[in-house]
N, CA, C and O atoms as a GROMACS GRO file, in nm:
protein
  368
    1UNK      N    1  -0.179   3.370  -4.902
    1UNK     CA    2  -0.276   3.277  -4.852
    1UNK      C    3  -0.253   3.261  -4.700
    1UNK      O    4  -0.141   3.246  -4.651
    2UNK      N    5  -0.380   3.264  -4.624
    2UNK     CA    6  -0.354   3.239  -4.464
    2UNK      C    7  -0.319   3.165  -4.436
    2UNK      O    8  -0.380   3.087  -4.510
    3UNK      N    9  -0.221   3.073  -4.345
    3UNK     CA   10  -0.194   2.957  -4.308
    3UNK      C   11  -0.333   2.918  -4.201
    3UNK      O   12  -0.389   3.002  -4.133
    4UNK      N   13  -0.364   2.798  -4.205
    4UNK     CA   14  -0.516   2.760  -4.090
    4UNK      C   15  -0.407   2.687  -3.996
    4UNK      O   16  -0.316   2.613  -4.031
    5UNK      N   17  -0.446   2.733  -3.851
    5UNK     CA   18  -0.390   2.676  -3.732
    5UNK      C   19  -0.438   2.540  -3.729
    5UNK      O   20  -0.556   2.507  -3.741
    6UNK      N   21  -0.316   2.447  -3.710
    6UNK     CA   22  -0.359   2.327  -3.682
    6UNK      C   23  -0.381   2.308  -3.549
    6UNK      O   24  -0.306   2.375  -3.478
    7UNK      N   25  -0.481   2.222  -3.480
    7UNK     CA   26  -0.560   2.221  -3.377
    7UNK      C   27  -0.604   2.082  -3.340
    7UNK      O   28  -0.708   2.048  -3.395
    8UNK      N   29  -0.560   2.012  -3.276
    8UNK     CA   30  -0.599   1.875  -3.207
    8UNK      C   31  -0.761   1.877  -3.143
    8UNK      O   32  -0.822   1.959  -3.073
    9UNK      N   33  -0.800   1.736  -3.207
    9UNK     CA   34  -0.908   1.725  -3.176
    9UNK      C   35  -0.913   1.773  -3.000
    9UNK      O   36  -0.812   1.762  -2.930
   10UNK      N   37  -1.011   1.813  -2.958
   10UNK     CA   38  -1.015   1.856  -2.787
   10UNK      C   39  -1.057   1.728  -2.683
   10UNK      O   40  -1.044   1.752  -2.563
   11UNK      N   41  -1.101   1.612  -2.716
   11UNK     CA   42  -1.147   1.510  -2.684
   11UNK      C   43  -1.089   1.469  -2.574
   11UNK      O   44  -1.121   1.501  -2.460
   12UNK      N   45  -0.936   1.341  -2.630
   12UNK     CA   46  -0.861   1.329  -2.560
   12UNK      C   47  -0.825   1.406  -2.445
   12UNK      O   48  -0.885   1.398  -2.337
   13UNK      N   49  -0.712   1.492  -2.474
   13UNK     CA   50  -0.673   1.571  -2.428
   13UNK      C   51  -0.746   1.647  -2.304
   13UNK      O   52  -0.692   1.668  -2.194
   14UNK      N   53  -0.864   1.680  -2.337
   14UNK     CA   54  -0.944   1.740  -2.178
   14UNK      C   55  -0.964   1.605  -2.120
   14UNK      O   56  -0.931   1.586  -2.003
   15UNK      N   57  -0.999   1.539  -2.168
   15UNK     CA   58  -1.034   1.385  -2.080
   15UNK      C   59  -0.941   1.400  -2.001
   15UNK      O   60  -0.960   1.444  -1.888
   16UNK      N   61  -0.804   1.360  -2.053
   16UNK     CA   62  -0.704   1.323  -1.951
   16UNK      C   63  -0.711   1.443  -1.866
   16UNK      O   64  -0.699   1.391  -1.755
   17UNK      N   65  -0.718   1.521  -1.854
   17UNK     CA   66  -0.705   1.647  -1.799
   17UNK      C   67  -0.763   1.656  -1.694
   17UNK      O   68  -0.703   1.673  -1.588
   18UNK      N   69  -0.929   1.644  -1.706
   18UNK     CA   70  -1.026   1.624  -1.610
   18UNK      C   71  -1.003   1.477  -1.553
   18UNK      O   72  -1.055   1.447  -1.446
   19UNK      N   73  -0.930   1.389  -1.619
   19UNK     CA   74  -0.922   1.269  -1.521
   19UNK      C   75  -0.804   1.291  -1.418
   19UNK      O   76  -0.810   1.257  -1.300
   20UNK      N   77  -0.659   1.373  -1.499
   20UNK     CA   78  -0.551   1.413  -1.386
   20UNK      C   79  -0.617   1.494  -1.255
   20UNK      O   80  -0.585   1.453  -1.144
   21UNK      N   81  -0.729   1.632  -1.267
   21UNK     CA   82  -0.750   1.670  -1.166
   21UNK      C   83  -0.844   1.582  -1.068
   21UNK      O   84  -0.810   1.567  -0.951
   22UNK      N   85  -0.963   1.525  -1.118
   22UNK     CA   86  -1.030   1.448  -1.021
   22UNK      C   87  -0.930   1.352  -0.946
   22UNK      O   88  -0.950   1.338  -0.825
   23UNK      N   89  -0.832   1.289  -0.999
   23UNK     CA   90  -0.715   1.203  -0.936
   23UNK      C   91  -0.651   1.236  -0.820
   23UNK      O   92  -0.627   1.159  -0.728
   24UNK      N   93  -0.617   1.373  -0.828
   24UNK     CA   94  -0.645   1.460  -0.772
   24UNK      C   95  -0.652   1.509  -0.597
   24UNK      O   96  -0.603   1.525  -0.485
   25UNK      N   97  -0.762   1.514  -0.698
   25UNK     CA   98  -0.903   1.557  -0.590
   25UNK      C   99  -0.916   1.454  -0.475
   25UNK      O  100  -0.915   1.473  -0.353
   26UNK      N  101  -0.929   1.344  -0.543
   26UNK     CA  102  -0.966   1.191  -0.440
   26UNK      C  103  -0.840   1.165  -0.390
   26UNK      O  104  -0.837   1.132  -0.271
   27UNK      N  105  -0.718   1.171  -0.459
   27UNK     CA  106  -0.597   1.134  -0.350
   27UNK      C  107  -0.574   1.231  -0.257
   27UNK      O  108  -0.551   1.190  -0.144
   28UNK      N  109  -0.575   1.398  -0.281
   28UNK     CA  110  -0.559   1.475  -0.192
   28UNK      C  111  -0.679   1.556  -0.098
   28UNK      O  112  -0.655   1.658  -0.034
   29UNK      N  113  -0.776   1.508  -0.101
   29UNK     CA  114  -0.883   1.502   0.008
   29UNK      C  115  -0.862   1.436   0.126
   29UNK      O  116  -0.838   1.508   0.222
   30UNK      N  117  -0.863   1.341   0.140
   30UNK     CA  118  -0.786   1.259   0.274
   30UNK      C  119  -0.674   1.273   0.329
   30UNK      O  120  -0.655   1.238   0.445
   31UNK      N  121  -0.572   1.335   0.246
   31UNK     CA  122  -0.487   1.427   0.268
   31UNK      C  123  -0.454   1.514   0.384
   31UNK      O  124  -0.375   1.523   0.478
   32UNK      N  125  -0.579   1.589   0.316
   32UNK     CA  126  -0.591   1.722   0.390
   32UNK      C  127  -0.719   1.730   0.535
   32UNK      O  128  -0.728   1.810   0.628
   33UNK      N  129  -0.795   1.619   0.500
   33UNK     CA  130  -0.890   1.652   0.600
   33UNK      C  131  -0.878   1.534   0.661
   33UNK      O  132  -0.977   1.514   0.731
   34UNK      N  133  -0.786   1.431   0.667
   34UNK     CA  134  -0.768   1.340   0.805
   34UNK      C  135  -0.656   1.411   0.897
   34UNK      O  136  -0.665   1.372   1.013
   35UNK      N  137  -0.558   1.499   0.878
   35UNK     CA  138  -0.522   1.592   0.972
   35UNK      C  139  -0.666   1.656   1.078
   35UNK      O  140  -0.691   1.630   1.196
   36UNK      N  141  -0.722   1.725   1.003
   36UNK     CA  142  -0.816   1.798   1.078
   36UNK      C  143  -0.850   1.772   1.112
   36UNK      O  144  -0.867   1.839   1.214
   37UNK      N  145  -0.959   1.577   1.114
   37UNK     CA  146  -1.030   1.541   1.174
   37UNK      C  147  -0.951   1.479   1.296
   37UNK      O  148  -1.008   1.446   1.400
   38UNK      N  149  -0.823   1.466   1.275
   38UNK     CA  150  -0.770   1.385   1.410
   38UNK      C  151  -0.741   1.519   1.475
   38UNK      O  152  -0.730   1.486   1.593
   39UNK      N  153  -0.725   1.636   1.471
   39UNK     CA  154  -0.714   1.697   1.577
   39UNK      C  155  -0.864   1.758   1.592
   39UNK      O  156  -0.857   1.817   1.700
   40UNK      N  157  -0.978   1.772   1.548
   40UNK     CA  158  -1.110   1.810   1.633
   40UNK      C  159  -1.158   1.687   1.788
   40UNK      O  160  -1.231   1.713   1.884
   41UNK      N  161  -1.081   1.559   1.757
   41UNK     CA  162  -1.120   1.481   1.839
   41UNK      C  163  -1.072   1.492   1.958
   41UNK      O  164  -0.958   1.539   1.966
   42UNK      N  165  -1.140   1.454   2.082
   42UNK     CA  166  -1.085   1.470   2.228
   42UNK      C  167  -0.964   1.389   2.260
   42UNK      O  168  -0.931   1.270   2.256
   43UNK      N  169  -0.905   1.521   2.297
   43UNK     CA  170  -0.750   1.499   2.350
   43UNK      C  171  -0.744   1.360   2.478
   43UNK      O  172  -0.781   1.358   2.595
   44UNK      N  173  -0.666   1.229   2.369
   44UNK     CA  174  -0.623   1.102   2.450
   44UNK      C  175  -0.550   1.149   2.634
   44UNK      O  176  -0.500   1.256   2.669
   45UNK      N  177  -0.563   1.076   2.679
   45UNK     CA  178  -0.442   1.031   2.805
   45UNK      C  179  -0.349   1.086   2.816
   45UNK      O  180  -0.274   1.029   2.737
   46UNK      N  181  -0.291   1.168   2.865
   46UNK     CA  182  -0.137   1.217   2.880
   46UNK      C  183  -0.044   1.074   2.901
   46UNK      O  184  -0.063   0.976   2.972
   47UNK      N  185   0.057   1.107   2.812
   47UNK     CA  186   0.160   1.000   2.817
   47UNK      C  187   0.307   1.046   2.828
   47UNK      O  188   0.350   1.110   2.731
   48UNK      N  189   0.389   1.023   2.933
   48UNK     CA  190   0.490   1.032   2.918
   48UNK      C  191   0.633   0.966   2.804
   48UNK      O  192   0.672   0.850   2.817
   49UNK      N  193   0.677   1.038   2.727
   49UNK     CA  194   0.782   0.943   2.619
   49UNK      C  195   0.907   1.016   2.617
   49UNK      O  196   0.936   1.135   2.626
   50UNK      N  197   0.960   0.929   2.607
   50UNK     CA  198   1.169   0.961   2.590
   50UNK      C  199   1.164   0.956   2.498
   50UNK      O  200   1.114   0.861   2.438
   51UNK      N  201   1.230   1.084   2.429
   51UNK     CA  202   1.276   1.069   2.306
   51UNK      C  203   1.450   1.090   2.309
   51UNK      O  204   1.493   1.197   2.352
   52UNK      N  205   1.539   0.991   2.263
   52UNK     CA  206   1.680   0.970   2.336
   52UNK      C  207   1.729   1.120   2.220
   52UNK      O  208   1.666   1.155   2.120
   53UNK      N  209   1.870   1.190   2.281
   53UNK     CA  210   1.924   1.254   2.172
   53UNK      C  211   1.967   1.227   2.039
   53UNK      O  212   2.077   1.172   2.033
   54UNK      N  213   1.920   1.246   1.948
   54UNK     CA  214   2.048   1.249   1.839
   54UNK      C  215   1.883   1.178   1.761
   54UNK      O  216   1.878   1.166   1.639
   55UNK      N  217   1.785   1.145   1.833
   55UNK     CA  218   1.660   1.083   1.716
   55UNK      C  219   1.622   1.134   1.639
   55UNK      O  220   1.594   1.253   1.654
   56UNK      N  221   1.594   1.050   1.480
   56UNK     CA  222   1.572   1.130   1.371
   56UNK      C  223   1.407   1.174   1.416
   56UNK      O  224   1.356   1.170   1.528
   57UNK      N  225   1.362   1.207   1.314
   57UNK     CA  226   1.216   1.285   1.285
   57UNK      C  227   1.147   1.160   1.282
   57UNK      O  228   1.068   1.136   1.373
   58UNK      N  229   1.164   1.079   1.194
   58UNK     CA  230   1.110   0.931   1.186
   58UNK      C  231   1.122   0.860   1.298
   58UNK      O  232   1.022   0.792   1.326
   59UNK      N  233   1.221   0.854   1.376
   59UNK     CA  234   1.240   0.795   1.494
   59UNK      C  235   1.173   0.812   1.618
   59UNK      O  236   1.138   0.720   1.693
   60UNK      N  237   1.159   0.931   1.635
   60UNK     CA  238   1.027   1.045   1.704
   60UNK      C  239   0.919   0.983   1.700
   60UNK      O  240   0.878   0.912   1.792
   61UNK      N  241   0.848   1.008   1.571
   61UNK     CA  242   0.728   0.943   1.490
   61UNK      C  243   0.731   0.810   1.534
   61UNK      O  244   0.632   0.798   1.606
   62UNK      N  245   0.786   0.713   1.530
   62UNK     CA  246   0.796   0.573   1.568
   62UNK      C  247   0.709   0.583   1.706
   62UNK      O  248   0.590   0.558   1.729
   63UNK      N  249   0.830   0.637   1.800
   63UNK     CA  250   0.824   0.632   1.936
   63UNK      C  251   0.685   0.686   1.982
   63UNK      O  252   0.633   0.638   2.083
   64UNK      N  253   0.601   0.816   1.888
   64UNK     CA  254   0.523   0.844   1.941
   64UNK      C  255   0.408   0.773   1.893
   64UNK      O  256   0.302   0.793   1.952
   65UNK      N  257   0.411   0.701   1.806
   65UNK     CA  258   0.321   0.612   1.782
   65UNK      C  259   0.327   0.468   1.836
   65UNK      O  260   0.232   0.395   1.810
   66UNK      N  261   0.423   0.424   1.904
   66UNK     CA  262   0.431   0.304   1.976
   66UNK      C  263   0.345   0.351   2.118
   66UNK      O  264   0.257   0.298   2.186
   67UNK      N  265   0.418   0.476   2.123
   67UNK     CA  266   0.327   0.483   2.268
   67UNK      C  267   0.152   0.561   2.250
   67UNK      O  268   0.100   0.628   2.339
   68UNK      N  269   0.095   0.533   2.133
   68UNK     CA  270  -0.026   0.549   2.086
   68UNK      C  271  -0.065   0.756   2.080
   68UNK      O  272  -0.170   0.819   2.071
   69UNK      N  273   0.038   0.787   2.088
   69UNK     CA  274   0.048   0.953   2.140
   69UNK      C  275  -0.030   1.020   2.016
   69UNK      O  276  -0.137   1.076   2.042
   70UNK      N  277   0.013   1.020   1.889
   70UNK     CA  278  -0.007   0.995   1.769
   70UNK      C  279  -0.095   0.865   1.682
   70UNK      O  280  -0.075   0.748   1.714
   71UNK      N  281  -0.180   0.897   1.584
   71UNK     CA  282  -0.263   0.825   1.504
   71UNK      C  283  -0.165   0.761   1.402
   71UNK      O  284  -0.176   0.640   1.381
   72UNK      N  285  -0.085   0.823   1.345
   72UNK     CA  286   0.025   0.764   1.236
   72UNK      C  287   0.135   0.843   1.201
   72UNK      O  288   0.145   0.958   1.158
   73UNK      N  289   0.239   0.731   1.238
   73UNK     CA  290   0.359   0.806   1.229
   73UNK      C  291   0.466   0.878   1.038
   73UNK      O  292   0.565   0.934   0.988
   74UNK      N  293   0.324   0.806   1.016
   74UNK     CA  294   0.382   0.859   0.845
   74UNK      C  295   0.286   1.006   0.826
   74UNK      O  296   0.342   1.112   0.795
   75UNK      N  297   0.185   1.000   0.841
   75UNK     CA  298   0.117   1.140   0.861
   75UNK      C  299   0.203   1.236   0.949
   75UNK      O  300   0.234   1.350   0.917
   76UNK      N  301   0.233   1.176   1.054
   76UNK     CA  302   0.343   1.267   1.145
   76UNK      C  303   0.396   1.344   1.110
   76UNK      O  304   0.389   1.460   1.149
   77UNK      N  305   0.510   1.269   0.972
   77UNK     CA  306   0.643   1.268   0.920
   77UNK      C  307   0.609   1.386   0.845
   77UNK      O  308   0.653   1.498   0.872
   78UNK      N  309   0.506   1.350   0.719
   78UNK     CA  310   0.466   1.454   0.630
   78UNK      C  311   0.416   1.573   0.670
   78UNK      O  312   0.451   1.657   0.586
   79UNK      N  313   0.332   1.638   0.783
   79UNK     CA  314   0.284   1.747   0.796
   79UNK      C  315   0.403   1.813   0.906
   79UNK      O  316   0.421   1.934   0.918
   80UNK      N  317   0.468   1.723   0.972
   80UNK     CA  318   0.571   1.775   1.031
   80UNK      C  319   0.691   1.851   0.931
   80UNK      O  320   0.762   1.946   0.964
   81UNK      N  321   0.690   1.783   0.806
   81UNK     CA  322   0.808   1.843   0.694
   81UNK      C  323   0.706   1.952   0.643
   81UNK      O  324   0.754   2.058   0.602
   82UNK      N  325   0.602   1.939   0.642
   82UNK     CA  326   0.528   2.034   0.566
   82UNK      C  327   0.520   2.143   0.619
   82UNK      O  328   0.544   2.237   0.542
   83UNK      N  329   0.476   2.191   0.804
   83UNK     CA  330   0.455   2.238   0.865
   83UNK      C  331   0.589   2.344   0.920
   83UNK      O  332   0.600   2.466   0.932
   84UNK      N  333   0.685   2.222   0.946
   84UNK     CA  334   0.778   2.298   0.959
   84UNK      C  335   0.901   2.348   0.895
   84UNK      O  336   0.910   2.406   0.787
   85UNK      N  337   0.986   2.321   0.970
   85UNK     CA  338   1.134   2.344   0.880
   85UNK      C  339   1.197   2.199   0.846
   85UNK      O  340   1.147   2.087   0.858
   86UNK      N  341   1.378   2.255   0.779
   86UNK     CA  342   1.457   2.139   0.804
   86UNK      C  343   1.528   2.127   0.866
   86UNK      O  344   1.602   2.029   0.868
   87UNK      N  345   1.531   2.235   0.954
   87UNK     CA  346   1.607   2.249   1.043
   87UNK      C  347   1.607   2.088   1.168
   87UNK      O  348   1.508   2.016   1.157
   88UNK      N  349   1.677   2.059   1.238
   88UNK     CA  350   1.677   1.912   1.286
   88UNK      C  351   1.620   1.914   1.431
   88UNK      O  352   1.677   1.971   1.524
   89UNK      N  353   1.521   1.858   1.443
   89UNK     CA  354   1.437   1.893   1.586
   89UNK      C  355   1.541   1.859   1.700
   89UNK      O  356   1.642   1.795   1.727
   90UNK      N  357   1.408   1.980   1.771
   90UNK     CA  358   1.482   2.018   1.925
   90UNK      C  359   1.409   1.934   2.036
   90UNK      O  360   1.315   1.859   2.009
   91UNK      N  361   1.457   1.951   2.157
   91UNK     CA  362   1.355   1.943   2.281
   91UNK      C  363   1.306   2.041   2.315
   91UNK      O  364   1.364   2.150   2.318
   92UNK      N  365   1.138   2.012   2.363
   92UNK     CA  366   1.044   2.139   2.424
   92UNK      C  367   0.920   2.136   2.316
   92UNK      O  368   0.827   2.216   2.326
   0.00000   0.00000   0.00000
């Protein structure tokens, strides 16, 4: 006698599914395209900033957002780890 595959209703299961990707979708849209849109916009004021030795990545980020150089220093943080290495930033 064949055994019949047991098989969960499909209901649930895609629901959540299609609700995990749209979740998604809407958290990582802004994500990705408020980078882009802050750099299509015209380049602010030249500003001079010290950044002292030994400053973390976050610390950077601070500084360049106190002095308005940067839109947000948590966006900074993330596309800067994303973008680059782990290696521990330089000057230049």
């Amino acid at each position: 006698m064949a055994r019949r595959a047991s098989r969960r209703p499909a209901g649930r299961g895609a629901r959540a599914s299609v609700a995990f990707v749209v979740l998604l979708v809407v958290i990582g849209m802004p994500l990705f395209v408020s980078p882009w849109w802050s750099w299509m916009r015209d380049p602010g004021p030249v500003h001079d900033v010290v950044i002292p030795t030994g400053t973390t990545l976050a610390g950077a980020a601070e500084r360049l957002d106190d002095a308005d150089v940067i839109a947000s220093a948590g966006q900074f943080r993330i596309l800067a780890r994303i973008l680059g290495s782990r290696a521990p930033i330089r000057a230049g």
